[in-house]
C-alpha positions as CSV (number, residue, x, y, z in Angstrom):
1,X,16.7,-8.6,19.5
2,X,13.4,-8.4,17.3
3,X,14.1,-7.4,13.7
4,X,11.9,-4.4,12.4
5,X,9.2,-5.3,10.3
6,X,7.2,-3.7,7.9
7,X,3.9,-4.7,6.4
8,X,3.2,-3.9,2.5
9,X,-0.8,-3.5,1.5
10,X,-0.7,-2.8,-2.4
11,X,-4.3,-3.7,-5.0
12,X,-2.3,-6.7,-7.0
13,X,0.5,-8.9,-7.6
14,X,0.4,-7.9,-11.4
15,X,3.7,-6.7,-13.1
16,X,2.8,-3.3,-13.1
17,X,5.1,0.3,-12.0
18,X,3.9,0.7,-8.6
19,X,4.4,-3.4,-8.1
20,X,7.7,-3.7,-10.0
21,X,8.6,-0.7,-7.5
22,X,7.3,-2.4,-4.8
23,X,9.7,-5.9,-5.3
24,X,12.4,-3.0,-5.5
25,X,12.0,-1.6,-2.5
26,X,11.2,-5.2,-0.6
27,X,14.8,-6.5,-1.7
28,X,16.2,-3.1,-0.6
29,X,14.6,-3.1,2.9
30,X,15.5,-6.8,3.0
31,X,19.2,-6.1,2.7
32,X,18.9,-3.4,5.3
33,X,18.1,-6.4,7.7
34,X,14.2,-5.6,8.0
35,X,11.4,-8.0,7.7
36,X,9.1,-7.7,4.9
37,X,5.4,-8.8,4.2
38,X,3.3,-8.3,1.8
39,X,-0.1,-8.2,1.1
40,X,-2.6,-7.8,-1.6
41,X,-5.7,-7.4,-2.1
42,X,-6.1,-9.4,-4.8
43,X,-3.2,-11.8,-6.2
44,X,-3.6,-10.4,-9.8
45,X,-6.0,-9.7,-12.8
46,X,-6.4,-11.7,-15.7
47,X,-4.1,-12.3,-18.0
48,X,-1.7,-10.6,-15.9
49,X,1.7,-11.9,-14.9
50,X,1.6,-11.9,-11.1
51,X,5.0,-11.2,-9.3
52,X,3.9,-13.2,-6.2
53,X,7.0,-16.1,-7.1
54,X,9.4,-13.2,-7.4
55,X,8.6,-11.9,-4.2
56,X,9.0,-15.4,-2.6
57,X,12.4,-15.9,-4.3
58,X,13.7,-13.2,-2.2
59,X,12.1,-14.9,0.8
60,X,9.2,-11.9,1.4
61,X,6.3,-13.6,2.7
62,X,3.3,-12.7,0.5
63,X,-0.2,-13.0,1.7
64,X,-3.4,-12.6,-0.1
65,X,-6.7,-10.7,1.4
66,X,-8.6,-12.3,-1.4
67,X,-10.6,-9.7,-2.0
68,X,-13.3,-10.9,-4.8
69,X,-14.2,-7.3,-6.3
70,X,-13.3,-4.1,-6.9
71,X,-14.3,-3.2,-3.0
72,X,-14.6,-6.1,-0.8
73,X,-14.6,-5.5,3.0
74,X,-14.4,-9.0,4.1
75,X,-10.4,-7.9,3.2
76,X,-10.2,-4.9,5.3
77,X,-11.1,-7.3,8.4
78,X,-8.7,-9.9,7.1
79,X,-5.9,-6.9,6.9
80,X,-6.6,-5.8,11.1
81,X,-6.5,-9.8,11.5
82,X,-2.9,-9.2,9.8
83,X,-1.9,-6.5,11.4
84,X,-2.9,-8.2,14.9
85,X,-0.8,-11.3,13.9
86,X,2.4,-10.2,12.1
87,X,2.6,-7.1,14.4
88,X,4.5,-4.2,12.3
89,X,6.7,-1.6,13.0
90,X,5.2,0.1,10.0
91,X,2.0,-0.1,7.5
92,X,2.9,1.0,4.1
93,X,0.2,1.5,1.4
94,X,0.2,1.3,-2.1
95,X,-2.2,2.3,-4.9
96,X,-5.5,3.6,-3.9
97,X,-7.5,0.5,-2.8
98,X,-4.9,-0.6,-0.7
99,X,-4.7,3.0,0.6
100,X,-8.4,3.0,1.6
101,X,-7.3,-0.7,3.2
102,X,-4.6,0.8,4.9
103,X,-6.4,4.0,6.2
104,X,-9.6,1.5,7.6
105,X,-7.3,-0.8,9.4
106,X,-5.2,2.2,11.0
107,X,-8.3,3.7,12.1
108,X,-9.2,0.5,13.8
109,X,-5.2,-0.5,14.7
110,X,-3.8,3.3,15.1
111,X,-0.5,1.3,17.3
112,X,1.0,1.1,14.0
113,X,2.3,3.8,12.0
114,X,0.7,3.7,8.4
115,X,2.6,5.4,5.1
116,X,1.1,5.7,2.3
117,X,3.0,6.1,-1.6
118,X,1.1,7.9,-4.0
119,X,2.5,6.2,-7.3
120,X,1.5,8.4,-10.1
121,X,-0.9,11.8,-11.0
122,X,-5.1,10.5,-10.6
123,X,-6.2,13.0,-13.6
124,X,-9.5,13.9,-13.7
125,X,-9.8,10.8,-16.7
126,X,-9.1,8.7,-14.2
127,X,-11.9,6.0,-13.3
128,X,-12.4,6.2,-9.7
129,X,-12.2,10.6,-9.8
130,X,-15.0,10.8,-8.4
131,X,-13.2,9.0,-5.2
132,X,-10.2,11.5,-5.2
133,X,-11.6,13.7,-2.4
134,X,-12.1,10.8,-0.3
135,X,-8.6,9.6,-1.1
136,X,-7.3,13.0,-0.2
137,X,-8.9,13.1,3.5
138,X,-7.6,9.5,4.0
139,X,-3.9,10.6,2.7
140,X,-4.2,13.8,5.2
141,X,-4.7,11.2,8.1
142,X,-1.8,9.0,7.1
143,X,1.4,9.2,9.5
144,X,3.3,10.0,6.4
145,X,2.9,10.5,2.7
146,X,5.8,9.6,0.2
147,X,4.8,11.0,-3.7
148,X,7.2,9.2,-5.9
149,X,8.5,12.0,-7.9
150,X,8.7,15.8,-7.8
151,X,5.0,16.1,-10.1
152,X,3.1,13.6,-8.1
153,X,4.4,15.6,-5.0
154,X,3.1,19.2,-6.4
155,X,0.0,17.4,-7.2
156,X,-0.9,16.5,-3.9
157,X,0.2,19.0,-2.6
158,X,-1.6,21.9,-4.5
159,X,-4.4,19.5,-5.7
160,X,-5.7,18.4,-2.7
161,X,-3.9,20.2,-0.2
162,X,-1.5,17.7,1.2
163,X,0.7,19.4,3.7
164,X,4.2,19.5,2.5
165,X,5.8,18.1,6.5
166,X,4.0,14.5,5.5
């Protein structure tokens, strides 16, 4: 019988919350029996520590979209190439850019279900703001939503309107 398998988009392999949070939840699913992959956009920034050998000491395959900027669509065809060959049960998103990522290949791959986590509050201070109603229309298509604590889920869903079932 086929193991389930779930595909992991997030921006970077930097030590970061969402990515530390991210290795959590990979060892987790990986004790549950369930095949994990994951993918970034980008390995990491500079002078960053990237987590890709931590992931690989728990035996998660890691792959990287190389995406050379900040929004770089050569990945977003290299991420429906992945989907095409690793063949998910599941597309999970994490972090904006990989949620755009996410919401472009599911558009073009809708077989598999894609989830998005919404790792923290965007304030209006936040550098891509002017992106957030864009991000909220993608969320809204998303299978399912998963805010990571009680004020990231109010925000979504009085913010921008996030129904409360996803």
């Amino acid at each position: 019988m086929r193991r389930m398998k779930v595909l992991h988009v997030v921006n970077t392999l930097s030590a970061g919350g969402a990515e530390l949070h991210l290795l959590t939840l990979c060892r987790y699913l990986r004790r549950q029996g369930i095949d994990v992959v994951v993918a970034c956009l980008k390995e990491h920034v500079k002078d960053s520590l990237s987590l890709r050998r931590d992931f690989e000491q728990e035996g998660i395959k890691v792959i990287n979209l190389g995406a050379d900027r900040r929004f770089d669509p050569r990945c977003l065809v290299r991420l429906v190439r992945l989907l095409r060959q690793e063949h998910p049960a599941l597309l999970h998103t994490h972090l904006p850019r990989a949620d755009f990522a996410g919401a472009f290949s599911h558009f073009l791959y809708s077989s598999v279900p894609w989830i998005c986590s919404i790792h923290g509050l965007h304030s209006r201070h936040w550098s891509g703001k002017r992106a957030l109603p864009l991000f909220s229309l993608l969320w809204r298509h998303a299978d399912a939503v998963i805010a990571i604590s009680h004020a990231v889920k109010t925000w979504v869903a009085d913010e921008w309107s996030i129904p409360l079932r996803k």
